[in-house]
DRENDO-1510 file (C-alpha; in Angstrom, 1 decimal, always signed):
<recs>
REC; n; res; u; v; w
REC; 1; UNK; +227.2; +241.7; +126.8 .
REC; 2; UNK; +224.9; +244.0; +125.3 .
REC; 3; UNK; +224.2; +245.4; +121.6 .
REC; 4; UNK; +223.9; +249.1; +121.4 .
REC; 5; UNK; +223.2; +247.9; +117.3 .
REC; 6; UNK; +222.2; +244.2; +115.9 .
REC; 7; UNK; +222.6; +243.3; +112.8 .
REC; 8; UNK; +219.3; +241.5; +110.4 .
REC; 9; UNK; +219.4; +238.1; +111.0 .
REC; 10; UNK; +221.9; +236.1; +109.1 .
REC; 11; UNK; +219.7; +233.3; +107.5 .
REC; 12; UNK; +218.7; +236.6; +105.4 .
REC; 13; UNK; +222.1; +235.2; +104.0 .
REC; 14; UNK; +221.5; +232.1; +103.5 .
REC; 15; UNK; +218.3; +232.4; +102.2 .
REC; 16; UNK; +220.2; +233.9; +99.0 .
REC; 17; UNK; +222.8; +231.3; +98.8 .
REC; 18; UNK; +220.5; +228.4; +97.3 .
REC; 19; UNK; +219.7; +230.5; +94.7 .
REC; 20; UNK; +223.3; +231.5; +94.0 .
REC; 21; UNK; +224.3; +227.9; +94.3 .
REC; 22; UNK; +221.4; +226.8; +91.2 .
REC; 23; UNK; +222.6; +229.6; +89.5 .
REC; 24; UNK; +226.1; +229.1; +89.4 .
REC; 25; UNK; +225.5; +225.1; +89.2 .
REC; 26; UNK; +223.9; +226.1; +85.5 .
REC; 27; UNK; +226.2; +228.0; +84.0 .
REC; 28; UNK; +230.0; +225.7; +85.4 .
REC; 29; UNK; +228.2; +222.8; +83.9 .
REC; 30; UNK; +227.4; +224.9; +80.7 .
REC; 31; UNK; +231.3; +226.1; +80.3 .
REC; 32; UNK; +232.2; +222.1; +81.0 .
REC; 33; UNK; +230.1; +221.0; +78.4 .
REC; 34; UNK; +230.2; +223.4; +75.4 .
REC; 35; UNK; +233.8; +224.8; +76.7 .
REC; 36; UNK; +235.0; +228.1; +74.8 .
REC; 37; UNK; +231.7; +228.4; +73.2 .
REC; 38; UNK; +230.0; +228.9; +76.5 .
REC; 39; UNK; +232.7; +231.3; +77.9 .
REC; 40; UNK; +232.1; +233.8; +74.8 .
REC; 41; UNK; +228.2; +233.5; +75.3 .
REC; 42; UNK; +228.3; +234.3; +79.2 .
REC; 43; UNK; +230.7; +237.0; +78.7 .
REC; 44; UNK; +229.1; +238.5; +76.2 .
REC; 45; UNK; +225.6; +238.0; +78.6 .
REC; 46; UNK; +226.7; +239.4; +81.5 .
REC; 47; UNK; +229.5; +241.8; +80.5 .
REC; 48; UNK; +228.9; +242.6; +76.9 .
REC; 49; UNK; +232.1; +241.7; +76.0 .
REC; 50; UNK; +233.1; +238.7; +73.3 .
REC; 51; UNK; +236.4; +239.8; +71.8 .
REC; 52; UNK; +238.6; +237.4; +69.2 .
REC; 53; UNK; +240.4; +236.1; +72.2 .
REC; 54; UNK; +240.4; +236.9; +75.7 .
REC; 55; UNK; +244.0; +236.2; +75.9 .
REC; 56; UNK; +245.7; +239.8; +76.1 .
REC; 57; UNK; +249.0; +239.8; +73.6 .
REC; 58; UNK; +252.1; +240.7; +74.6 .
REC; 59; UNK; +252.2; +243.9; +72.7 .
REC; 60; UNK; +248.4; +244.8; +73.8 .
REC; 61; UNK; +249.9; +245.0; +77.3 .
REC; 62; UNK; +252.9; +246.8; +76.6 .
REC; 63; UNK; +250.1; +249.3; +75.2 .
REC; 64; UNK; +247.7; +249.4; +78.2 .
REC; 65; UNK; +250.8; +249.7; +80.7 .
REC; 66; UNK; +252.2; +252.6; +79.0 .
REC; 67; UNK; +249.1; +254.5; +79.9 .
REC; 68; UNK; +248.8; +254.2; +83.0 .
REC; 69; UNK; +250.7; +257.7; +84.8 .
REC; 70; UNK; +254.4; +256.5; +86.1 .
REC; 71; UNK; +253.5; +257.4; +89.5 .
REC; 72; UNK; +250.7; +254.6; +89.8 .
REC; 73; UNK; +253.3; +252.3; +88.4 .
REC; 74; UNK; +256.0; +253.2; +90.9 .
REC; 75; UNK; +253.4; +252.9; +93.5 .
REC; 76; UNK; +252.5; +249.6; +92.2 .
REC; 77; UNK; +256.0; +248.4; +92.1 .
REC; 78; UNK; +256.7; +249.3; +95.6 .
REC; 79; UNK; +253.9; +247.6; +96.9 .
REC; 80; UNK; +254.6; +244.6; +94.9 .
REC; 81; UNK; +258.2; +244.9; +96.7 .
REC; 82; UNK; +256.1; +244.4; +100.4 .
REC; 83; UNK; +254.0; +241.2; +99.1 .
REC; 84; UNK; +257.0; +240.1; +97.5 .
REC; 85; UNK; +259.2; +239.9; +100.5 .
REC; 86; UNK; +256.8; +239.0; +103.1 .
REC; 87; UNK; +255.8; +236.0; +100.7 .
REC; 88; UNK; +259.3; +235.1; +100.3 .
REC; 89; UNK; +259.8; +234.9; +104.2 .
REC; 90; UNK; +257.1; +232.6; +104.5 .
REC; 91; UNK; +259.0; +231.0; +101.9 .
REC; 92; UNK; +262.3; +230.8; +103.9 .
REC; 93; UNK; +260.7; +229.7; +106.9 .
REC; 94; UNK; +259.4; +226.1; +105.2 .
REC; 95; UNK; +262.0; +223.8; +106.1 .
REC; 96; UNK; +262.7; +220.7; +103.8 .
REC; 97; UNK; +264.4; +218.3; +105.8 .
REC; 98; UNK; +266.2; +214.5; +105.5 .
REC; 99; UNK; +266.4; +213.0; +109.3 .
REC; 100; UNK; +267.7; +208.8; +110.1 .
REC; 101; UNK; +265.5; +207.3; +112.4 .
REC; 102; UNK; +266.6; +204.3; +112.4 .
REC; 103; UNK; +269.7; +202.7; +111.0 .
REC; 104; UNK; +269.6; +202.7; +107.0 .
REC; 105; UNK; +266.2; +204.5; +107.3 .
REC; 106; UNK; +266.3; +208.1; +105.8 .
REC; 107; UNK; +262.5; +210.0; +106.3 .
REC; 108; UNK; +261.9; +213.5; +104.1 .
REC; 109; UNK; +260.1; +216.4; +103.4 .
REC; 110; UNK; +259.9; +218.7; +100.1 .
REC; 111; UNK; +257.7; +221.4; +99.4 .
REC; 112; UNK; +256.8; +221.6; +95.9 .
REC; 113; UNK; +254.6; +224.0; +94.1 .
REC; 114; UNK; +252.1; +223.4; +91.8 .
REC; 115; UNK; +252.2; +223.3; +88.1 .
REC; 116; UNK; +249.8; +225.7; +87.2 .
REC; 117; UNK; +247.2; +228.6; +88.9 .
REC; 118; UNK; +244.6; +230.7; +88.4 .
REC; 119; UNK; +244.4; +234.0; +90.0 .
REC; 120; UNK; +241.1; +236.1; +89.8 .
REC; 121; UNK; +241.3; +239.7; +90.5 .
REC; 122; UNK; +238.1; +241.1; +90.8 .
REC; 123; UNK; +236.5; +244.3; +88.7 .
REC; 124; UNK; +232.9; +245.0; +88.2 .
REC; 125; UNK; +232.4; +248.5; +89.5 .
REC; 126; UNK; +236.0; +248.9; +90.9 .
REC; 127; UNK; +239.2; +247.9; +89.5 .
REC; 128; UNK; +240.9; +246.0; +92.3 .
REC; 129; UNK; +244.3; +246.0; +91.6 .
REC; 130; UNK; +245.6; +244.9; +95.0 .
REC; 131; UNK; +244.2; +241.5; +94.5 .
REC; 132; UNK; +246.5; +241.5; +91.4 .
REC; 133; UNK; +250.0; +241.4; +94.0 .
REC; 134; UNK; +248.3; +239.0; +96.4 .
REC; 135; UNK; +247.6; +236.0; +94.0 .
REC; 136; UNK; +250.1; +236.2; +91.1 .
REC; 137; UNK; +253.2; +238.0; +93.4 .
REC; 138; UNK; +252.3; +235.0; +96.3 .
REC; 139; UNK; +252.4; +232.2; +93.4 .
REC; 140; UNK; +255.8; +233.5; +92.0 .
REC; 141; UNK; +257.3; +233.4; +95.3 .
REC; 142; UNK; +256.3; +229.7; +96.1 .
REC; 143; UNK; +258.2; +228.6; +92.7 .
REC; 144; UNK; +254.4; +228.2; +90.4 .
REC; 145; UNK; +255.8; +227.9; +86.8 .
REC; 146; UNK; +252.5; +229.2; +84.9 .
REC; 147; UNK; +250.0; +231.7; +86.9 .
REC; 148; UNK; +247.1; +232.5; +84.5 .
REC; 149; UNK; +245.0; +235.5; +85.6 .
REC; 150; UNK; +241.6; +236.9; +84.3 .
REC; 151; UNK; +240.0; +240.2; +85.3 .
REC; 152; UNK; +236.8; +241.1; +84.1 .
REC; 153; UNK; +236.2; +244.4; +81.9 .
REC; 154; UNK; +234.6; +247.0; +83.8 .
REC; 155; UNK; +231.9; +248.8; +81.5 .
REC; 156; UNK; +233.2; +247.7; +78.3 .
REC; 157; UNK; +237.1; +248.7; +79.0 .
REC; 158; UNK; +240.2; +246.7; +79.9 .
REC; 159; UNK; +241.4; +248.3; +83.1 .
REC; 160; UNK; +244.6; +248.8; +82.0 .
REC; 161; UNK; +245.5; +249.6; +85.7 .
REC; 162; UNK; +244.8; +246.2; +86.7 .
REC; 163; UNK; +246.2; +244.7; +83.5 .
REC; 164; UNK; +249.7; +246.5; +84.5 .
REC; 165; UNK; +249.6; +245.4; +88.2 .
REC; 166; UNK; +249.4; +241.6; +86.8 .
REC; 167; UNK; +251.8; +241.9; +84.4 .
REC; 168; UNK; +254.3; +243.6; +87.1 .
REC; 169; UNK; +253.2; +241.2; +89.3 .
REC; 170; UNK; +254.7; +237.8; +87.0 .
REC; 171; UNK; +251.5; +237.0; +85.3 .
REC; 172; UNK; +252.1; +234.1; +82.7 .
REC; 173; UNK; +249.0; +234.6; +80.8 .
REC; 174; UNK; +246.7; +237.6; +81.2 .
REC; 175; UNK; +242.7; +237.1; +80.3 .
REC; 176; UNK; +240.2; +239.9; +80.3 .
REC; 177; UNK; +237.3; +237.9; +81.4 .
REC; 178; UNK; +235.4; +238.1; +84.6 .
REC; 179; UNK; +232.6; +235.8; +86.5 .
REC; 180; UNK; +231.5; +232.3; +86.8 .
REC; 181; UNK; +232.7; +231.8; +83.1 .
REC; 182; UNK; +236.3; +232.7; +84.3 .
REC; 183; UNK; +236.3; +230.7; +87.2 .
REC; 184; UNK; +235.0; +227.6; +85.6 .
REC; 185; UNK; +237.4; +228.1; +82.8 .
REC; 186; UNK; +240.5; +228.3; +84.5 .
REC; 187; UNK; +238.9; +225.0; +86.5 .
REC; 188; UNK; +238.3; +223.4; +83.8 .
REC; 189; UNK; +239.9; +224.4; +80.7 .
REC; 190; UNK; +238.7; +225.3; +77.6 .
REC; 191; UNK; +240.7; +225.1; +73.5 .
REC; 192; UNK; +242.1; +228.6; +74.6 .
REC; 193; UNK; +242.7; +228.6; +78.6 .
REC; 194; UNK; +244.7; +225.6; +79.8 .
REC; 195; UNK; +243.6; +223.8; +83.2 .
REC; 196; UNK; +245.2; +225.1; +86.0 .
REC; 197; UNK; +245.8; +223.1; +89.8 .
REC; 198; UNK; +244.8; +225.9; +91.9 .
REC; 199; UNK; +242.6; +229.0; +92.2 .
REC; 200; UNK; +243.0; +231.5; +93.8 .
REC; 201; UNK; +241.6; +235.3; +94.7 .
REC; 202; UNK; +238.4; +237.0; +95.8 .
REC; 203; UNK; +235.2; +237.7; +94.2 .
REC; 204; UNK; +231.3; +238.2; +94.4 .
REC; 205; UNK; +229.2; +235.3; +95.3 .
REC; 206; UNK; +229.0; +233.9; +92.6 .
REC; 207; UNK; +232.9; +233.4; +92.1 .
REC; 208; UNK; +233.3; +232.2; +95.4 .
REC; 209; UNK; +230.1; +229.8; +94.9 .
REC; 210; UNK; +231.8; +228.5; +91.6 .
REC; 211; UNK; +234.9; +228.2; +93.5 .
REC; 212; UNK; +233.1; +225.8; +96.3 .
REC; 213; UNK; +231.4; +223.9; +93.6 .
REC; 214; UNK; +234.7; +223.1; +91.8 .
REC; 215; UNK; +236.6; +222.4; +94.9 .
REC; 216; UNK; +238.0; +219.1; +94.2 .
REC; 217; UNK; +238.4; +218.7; +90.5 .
REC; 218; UNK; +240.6; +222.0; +91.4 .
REC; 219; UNK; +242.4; +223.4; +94.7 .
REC; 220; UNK; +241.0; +226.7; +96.3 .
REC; 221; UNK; +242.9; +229.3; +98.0 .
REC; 222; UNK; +239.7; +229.1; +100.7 .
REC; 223; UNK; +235.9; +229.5; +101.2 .
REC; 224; UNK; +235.5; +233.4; +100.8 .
REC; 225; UNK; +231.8; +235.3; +101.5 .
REC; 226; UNK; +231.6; +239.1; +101.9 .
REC; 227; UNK; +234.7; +240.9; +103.5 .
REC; 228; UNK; +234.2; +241.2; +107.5 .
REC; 229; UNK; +235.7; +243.8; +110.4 .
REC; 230; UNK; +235.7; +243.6; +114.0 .
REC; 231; UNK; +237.2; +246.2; +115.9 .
REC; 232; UNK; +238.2; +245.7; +119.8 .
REC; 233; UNK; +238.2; +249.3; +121.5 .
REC; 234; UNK; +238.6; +250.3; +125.2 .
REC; 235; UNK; +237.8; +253.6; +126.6 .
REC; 236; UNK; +241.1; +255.0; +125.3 .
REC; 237; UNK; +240.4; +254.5; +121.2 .
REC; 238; UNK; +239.5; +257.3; +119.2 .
REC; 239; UNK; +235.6; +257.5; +118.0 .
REC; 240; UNK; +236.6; +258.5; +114.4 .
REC; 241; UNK; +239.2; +256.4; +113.8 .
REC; 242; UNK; +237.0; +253.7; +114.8 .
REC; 243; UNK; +234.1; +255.1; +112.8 .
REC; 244; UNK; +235.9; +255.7; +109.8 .
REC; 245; UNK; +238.0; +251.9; +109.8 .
REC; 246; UNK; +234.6; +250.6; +110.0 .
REC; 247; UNK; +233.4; +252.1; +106.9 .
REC; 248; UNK; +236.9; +251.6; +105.0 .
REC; 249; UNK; +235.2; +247.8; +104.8 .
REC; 250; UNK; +231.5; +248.4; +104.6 .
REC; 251; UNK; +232.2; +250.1; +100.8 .
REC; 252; UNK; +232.9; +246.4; +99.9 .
REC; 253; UNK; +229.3; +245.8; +99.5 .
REC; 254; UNK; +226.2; +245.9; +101.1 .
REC; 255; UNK; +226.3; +242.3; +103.3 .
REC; 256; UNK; +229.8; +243.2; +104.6 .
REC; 257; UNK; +229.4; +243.3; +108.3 .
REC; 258; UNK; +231.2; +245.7; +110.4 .
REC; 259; UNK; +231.6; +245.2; +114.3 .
REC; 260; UNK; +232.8; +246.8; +116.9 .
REC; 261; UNK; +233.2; +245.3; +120.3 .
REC; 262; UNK; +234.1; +248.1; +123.5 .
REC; 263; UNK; +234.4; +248.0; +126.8 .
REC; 264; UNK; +233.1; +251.5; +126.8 .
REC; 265; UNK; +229.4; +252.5; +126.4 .
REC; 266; UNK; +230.7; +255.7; +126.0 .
REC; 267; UNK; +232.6; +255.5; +122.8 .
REC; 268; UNK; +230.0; +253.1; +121.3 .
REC; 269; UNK; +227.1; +255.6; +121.2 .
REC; 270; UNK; +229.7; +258.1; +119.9 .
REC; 271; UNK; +230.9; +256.2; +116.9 .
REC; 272; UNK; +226.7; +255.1; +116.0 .
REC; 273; UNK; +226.9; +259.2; +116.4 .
REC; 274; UNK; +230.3; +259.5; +113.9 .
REC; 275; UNK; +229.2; +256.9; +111.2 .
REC; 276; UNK; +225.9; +258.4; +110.8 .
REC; 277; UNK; +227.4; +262.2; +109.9 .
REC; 278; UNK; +230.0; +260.4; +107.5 .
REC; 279; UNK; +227.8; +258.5; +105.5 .
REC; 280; UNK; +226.1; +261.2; +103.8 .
REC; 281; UNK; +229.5; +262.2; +102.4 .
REC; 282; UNK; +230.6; +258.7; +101.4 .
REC; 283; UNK; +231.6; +258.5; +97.5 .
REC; 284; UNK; +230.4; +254.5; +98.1 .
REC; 285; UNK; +227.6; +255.0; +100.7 .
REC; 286; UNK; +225.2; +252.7; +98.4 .
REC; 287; UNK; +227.2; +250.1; +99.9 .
REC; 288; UNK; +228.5; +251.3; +103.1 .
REC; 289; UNK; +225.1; +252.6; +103.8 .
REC; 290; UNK; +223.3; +249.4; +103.7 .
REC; 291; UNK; +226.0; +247.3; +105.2 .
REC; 292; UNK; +226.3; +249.3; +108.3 .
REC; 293; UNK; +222.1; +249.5; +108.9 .
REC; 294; UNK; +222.0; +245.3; +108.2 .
REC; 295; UNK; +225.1; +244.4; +109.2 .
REC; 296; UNK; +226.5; +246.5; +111.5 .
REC; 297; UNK; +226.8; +245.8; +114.9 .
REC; 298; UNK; +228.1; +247.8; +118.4 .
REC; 299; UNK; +228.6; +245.6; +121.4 .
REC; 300; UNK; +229.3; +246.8; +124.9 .
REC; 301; UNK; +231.2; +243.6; +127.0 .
REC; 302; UNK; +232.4; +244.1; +130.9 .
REC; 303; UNK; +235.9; +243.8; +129.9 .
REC; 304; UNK; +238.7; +243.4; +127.9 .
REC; 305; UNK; +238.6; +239.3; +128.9 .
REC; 306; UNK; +235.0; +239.1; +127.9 .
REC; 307; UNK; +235.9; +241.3; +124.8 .
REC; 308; UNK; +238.2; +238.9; +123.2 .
REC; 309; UNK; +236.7; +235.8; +124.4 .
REC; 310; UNK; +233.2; +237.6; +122.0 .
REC; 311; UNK; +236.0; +238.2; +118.9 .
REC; 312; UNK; +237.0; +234.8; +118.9 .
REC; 313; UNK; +233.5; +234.1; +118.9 .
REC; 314; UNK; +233.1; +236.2; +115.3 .
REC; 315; UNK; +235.9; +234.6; +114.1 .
REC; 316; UNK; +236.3; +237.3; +111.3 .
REC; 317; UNK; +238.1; +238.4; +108.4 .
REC; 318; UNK; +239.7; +241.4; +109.8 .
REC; 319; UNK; +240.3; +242.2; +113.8 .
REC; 320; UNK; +241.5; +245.8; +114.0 .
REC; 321; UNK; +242.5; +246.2; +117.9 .
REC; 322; UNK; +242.6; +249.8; +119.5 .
REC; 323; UNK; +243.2; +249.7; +123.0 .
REC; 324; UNK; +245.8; +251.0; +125.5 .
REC; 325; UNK; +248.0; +247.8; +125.1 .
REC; 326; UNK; +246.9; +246.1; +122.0 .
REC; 327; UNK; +249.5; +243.5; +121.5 .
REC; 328; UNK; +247.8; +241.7; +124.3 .
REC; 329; UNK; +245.9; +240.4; +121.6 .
REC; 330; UNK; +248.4; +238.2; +120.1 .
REC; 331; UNK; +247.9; +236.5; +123.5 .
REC; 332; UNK; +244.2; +236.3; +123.5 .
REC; 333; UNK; +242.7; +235.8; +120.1 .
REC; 334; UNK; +243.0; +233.1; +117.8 .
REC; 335; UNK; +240.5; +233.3; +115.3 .
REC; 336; UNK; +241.1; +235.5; +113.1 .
REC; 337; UNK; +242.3; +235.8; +109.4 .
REC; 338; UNK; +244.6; +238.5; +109.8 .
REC; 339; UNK; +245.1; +241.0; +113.0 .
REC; 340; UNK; +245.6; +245.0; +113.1 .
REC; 341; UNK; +247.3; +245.9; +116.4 .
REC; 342; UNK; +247.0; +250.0; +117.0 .
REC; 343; UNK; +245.5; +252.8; +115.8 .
REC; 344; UNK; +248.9; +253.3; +113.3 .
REC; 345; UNK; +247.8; +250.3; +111.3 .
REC; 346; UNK; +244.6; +249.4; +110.1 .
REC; 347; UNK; +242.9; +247.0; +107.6 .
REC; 348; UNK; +243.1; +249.0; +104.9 .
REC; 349; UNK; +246.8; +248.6; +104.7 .
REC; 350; UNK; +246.3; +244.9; +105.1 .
REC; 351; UNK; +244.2; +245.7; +101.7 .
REC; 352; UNK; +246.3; +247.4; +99.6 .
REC; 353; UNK; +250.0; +248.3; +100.8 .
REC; 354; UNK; +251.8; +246.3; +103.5 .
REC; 355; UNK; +252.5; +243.1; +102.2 .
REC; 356; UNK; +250.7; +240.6; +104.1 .
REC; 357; UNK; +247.8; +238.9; +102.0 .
REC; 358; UNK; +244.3; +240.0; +102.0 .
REC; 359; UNK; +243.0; +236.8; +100.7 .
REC; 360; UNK; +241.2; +236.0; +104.4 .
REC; 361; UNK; +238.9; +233.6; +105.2 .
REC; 362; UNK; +235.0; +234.7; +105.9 .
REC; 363; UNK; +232.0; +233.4; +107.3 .
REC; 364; UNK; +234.0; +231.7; +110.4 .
REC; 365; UNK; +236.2; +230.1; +108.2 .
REC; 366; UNK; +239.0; +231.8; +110.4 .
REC; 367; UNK; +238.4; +229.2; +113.1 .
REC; 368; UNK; +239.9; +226.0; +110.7 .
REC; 369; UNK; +242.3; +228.2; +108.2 .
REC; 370; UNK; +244.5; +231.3; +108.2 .
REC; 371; UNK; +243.8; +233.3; +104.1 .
REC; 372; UNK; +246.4; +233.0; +101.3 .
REC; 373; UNK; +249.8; +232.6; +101.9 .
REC; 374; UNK; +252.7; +231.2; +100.2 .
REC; 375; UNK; +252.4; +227.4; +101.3 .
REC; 376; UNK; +248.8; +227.6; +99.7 .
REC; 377; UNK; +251.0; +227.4; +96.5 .
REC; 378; UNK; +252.9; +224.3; +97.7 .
REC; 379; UNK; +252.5; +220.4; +98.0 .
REC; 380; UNK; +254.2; +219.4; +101.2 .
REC; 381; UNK; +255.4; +215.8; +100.4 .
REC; 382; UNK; +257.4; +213.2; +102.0 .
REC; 383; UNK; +259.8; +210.1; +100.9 .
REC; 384; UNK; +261.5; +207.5; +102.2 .
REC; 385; UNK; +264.0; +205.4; +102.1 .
REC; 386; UNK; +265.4; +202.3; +103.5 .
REC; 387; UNK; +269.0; +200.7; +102.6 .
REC; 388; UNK; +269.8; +198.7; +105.8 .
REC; 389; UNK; +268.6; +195.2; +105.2 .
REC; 390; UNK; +268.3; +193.8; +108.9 .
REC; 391; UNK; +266.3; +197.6; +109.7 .
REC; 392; UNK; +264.1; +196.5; +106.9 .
REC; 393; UNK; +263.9; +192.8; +107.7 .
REC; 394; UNK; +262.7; +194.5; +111.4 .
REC; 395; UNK; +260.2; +196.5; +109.5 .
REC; 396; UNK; +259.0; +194.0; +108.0 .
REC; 397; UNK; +258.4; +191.8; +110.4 .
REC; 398; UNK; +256.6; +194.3; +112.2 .
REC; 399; UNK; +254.5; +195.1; +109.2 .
REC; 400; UNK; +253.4; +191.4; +109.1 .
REC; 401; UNK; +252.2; +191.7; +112.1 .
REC; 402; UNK; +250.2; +195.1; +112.1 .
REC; 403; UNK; +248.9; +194.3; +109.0 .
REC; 404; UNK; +247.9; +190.8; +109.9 .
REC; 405; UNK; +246.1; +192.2; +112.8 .
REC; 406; UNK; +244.0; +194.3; +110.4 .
REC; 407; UNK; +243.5; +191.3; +107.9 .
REC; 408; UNK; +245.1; +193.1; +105.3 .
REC; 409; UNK; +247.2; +190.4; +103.8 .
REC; 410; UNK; +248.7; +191.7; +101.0 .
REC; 411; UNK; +250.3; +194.7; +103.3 .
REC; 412; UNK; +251.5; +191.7; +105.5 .
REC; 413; UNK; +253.1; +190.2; +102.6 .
REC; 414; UNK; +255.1; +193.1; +101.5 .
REC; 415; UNK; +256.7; +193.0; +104.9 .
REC; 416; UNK; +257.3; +189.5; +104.8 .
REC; 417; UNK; +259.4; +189.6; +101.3 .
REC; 418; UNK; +261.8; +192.2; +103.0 .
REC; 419; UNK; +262.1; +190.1; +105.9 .
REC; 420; UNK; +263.0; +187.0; +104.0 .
REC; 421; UNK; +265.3; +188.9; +101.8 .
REC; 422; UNK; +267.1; +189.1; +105.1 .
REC; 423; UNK; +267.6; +185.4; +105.9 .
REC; 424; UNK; +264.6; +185.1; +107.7 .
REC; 425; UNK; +262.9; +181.3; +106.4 .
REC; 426; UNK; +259.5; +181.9; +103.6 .
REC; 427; UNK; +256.4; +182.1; +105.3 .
REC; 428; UNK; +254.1; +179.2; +103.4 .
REC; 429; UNK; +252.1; +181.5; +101.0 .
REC; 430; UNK; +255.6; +182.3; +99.8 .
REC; 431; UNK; +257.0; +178.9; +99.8 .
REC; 432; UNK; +253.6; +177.8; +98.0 .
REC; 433; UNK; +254.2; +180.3; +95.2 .
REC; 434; UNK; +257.9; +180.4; +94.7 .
REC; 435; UNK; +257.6; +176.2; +94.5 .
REC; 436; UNK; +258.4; +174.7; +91.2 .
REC; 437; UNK; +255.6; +173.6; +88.9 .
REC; 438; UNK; +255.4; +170.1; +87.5 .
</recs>
């Protein structure tokens, strides 16, 4: 294995995280204390906005939907259709069950979804609107009764784009509100945004950080960090599709890494070559510029073997396969947040139109945790039952006796009342407190 292009180090990285961390420590502990208050003075800080509420009314967006052109609604509709389905065959393919394992003992499963969650759908310089189907479209599919979503403003304007995506998308409540403030909030509650039980959705580091810290007092969806790709190519791949799917994910921001991994010496120098002549022209080259000189990376392997065995490695976000049989993949990686097989997909329709989430995990999260997906929405719980009294008289004889061997008594003596209920004779603590006081 050899690099044709290294990235800076990544403990350039980390060194920014502590401050992030202080920083976002500040201001969650500000919105827990002083509540609304604090919400209306960072938004007003960092985005210059501080309306009468940050709660959009019904009729504000019937307004904001009806300007946004019917062909970007259609578009948004149809796309909503993909997540939609694809959520609700994740859905079908949860099985609740009720199974006897022992006479008069009945063992279960249920999947229930949660009461209430947040879904943050990131703006700043770009309204991104896709984020919009993947948390509040994923959430209505697992059953969540009340999905409240915030967006930021983006330069002192609603994007009504956005607004109209999470209103098609089921969205309970709609905030215009952005940042740690809107993360902490939705954690948290305030007198005008309710608690909710999960959160979910990308952001900058700061959300995510906010995210992490509140972990616990709330559900996440997952750690997120900056959006990753990994390409495997052979000799057969084309340089510019290569080239150009790279890039598609270093305009998320300047620490987005972008790898490619080949078998071919060849094609690596040629895509360095390709990327070079397209950044020039890139609308968003001050962030795919940057990302691909720090964090871009072209490694030559021996072979396809040694190639996947170096992905796994990554464990990133995206892996975009181009090679001359790339559903050998599906045999040979595992850790990955979501897989691209052939050049007639590729991870921007994972982004933004074919209906599988693009809530992924980063930063090698991908080795413990797939990304966002309908049973993120769900509790899976269990019951039981038991109505045969000599099955629980064996039970709880058996408990007794576990129990006892772990000196917890008072489990022992659960077991011992159902056995006794069953004829069998009172241990002595039992005959000792069931005895008749003088």
């Amino acid at each position: 294995m050899r690099f044709l292009k290294s990235s800076l180090d990544a403990g350039t990285v980390a060194a920014g995280d502590a401050a992030v961390q202080e920083t976002v420590r500040q201001l969650v502990e500000a919105v827990r204390e002083r509540g609304d208050a604090a919400v209306r003075e960072l938004s007003e800080r960092f985005d210059g906005w501080a309306p009468p509420s940050f709660r959009l009314s019904a009729g504000e967006i019937e307004k904001l939907v009806r300007t946004v052109p019917q062909t970007i609604l259609d578009d948004i509709r149809y796309v909503q259709e993909q997540v939609r389905g694809f959520a609700e065959a994740q859905r079908a393919s949860m099985g609740e069950f009720e199974i006897e394992t022992l006479p008069g003992v009945r063992l279960g499963q249920r999947h229930i979804p949660v009461a209430a969650a947040g879904a943050y759908v990131p703006g700043g310089r770009y309204p991104l609107v896709a984020s919009a189907h993947m948390t509040i479209v994923t959430a209505k599919a697992a059953g969540v009764a009340r999905v409240a979503a915030c967006t930021p403003p983006i330069r002192g304007e609603i994007p009504a784009t956005t607004v109209a995506a999470m209103h098609l998308a089921g969205a309970d409540e709609i905030y215009v509100l952005g940042g740690v403030q809107a993360v902490a909030a939705l954690a948290l509650g305030t007198g005008e945004i309710a608690p909710v039980a999960l959160l979910a959705g990308p952001g900058n580091a700061y959300v995510a950080e906010a995210k992490r810290q509140l972990f616990g007092e709330v559900g996440i969806d997952l750690p997120a960090g900056p959006t990753e790709i990994l390409v495997v190519a052979d000799g057969t791949a084309d340089p510019l599709t290569v080239a150009v799917d790279l890039l598609s994910q270093a305009e998320h921001g300047p620490d987005s890494p972008a790898v490619l991994v080949t078998t071919s010496e060849a094609l690596g120098r040629e895509v360095i070559a390709l990327v070079e002549r397209i950044l020039p022209g890139m609308p968003t080259r001050d962030y795919a510029a940057p990302a691909w000189r720090d964090r871009g990376e072209v490694v030559v392997v021996d072979d396809l073997e040694q190639a996947w065995a170096v992905a796994d490695g990554y464990a990133f976000e995206h892996v975009e396969v181009l090679t001359a049989e790339p559903r050998r993949a599906l045999d040979r990686l595992s850790n990955y947040g979501a897989l691209f097989l052939g050049d007639g997909t590729c991870v921007s329709y994972g982004d933004k139109v074919i209906g599988t989430n693009h809530v992924l995990p980063t930063r090698k999260a991908a080795r413990y945790t797939g990304g966002l997906w309908v049973g993120k929405y769900l509790r899976t719980v269990t019951y039981q039952e038991v109505t045969d009294p000599a099955t629980s008289a064996a039970l709880g004889r058996l408990c007794g006796r576990a129990a006892r061997v772990e000196t917890f008594e008072g489990h022992a003596r659960s077991g011992d009342l159902r056995a006794v209920r069953a004829g069998d004779p009172a241990p002595a603590w039992l005959a000792e407190v069931t005895a008749p006081r003088t």
